[in-house]
C-alpha positions in Angstrom: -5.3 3.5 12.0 -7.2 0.4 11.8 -9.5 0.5 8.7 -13.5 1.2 9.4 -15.0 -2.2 10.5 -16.4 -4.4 7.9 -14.8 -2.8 5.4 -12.8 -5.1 2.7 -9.0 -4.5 3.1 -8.2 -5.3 -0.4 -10.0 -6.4 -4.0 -8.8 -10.1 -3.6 -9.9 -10.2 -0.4 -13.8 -9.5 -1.3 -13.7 -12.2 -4.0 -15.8 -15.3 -3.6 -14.1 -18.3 -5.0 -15.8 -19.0 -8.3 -15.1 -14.9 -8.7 -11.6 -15.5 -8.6 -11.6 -18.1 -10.6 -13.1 -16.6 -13.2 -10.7 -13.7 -13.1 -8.5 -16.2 -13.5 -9.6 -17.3 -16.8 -9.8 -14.2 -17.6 -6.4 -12.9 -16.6 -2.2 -14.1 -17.1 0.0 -14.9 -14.1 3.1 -12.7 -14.2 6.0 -11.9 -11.6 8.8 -9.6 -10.9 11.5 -8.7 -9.4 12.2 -6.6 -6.3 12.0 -3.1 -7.5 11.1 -3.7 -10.8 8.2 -1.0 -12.3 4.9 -1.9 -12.9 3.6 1.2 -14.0 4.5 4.3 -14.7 2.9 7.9 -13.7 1.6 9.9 -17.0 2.0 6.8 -19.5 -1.6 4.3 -19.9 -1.4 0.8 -20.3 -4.1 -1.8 -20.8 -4.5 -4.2 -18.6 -5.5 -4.5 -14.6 -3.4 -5.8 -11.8 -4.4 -8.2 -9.0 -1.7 -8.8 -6.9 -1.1 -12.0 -5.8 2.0 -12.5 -3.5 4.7 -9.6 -2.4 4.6 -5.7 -1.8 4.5 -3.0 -4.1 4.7 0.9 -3.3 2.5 3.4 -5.4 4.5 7.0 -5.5 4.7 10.4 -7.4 7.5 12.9 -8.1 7.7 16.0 -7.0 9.4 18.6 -9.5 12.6 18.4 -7.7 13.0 14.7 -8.2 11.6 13.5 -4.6 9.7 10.7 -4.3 6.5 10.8 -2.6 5.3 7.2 -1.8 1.1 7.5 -1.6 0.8 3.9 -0.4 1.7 0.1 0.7 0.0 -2.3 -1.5 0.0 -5.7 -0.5 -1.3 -9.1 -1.8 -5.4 -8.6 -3.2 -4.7 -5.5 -4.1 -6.4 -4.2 -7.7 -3.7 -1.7 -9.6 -4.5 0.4 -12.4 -8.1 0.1 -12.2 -8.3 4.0 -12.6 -7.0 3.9 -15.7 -9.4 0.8 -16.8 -12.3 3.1 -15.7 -11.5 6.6 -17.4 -9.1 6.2 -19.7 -6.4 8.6 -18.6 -2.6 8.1 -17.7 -1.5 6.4 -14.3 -2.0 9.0 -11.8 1.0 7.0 -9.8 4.1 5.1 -10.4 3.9 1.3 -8.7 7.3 -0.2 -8.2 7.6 -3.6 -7.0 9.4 -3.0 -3.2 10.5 -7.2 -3.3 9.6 -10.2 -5.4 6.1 -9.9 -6.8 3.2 -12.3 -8.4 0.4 -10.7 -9.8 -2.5 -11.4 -12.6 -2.6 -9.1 -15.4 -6.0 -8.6 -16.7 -6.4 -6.9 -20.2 -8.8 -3.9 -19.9 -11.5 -5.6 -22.0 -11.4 -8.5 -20.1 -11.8 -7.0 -16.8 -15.1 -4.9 -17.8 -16.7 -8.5 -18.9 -15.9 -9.5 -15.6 -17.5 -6.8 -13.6 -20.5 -7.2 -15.9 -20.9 -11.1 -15.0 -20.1 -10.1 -11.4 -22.6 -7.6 -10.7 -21.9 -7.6 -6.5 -17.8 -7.1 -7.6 -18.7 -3.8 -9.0 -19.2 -2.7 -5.5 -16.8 -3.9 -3.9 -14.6 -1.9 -5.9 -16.4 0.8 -5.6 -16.1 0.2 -1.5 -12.1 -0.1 -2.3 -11.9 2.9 -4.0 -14.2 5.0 -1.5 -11.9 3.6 1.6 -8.9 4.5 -0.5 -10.0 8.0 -0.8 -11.0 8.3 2.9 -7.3 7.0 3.7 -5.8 9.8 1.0 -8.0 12.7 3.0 -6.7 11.3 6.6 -3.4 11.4 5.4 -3.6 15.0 4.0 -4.9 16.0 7.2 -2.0 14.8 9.0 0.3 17.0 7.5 -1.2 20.0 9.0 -2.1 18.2 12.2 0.7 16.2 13.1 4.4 16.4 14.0 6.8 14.0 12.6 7.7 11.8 15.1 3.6 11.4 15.1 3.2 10.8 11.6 6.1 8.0 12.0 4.4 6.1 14.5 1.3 6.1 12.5 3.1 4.7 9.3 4.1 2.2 11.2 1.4 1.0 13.5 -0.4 0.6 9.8 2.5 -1.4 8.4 2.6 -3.4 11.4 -1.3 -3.8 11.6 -1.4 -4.5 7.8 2.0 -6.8 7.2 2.9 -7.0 10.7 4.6 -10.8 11.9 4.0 -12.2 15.1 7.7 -13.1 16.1 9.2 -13.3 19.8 10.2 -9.8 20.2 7.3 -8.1 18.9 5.5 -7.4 15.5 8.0 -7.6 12.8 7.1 -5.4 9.5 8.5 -7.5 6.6 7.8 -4.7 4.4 11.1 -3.4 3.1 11.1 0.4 3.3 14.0 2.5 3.7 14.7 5.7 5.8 14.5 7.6 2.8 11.0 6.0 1.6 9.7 6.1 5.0 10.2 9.7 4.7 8.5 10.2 1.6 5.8 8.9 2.5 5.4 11.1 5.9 6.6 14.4 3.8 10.0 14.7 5.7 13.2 14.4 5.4 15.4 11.8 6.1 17.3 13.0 8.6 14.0 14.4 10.4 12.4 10.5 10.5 15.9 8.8 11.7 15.8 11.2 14.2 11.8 10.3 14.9 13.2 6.5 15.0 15.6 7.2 17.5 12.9 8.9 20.0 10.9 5.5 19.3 13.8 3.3 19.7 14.5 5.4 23.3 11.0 5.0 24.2 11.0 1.1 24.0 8.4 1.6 20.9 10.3 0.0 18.3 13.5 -1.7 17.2 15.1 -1.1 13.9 17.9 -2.6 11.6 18.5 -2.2 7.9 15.0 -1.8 6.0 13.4 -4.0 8.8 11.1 -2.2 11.7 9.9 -4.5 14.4 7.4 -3.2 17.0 7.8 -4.1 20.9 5.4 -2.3 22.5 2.2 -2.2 19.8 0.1 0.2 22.0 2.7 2.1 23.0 3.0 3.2 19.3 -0.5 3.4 19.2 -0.8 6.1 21.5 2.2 7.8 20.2 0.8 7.9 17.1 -2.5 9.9 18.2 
């Protein structure tokens, strides 16, 4: 689950410091609140996101309603940047999953930049390429993978990406519910809490209300191959 080495976790991340500020210049600070929508699948906007501080999860709908979370966006993250490039309608909806600070960077704005930042340009085109890489591991999983499987390997990646040293283990801070968890494995919900349990019993995890804190960090590793 850990991403290919040297490769640049998220946008923010990659920038050099007079690149951010810059951007910046370029861009206004906003925030919102937990579970507030940033964008919305099918509709365009215009303007780029750079996260700044809190959690965000990108999702679709399926026809019956169910929402399928894609991803875990954290702080560095670019959103929206498809839309700067081609034009179309938000492929996703990105709701904020706690209190969020982010730059918003009007579409216009954001091309100047990449033009004065030549080397920027590829680092988003190295985001991009590692986020389709992730998208085709995680479709494989689905046909490779039981449940309790697929589980583990959500959260070893929360707990490698957001993951908080504390006493007991590595606490996620990230605040997903059973029900989101399971969208974003493709189960149900009943199927993951009982995929939980067999962690919990196998001294892999501890759990309380959205909060997942690992004990035994190789432990799930293994599970989760």
């Amino acid at each position: 689950m850990d991403d290919d080495a040297g490769r640049v976790r998220e946008f923010g991340d990659g920038l050099a410091e007079h690149e951010w500020a810059d951007l910046v210049q370029r861009g206004r600070p906003r925030r919102l609140r937990a579970g507030a929508p940033l964008f919305a699948e099918g509709t365009r906007s215009d303007r780029v996101v750079v996260l700044i501080s809190g959690r965000v999860k990108v999702f679709t709908s399926a026809e019956d309603g169910t929402e399928v979370i894609l991803a875990v966006r954290g702080p560095g993250a670019v959103l929206g940047e498809l839309t700067a490039i081609d034009g179309r309608p938000h492929s996703a909806s990105i709701r904020s999953l706690e209190p969020v600070e982010f730059l918003a960077v009007r579409f216009q704005e954001f091309t100047a930049f990449l033009h004065a930042h030549p080397r920027v340009m590829w680092l988003l085109v190295r985001i991009l390429a590692g986020r389709l890489r992730d998208a085709d591991r995680k479709r494989v999983e689905f046909g490779v993978y039981d449940i309790r499987n697929r589980v583990a390997r959500r959260l070893v990646e929360l707990a490698d990406r957001f993951g908080e040293p504390t006493e007991s283990g590595i606490r996620i801070g990230v605040p997903l519910t059973q029900e989101e968890l399971a969208g974003w494995v493709g189960a149900s919900r009943e199927a993951v809490a009982k995929a939980l349990r067999e962690l919990r019993a196998s001294g892999y995890v501890q759990t309380q209300r959205r909060t997942y804190t690992v004990i035994d960090f190789e432990g799930l590793r293994r599970c989760a191959r």
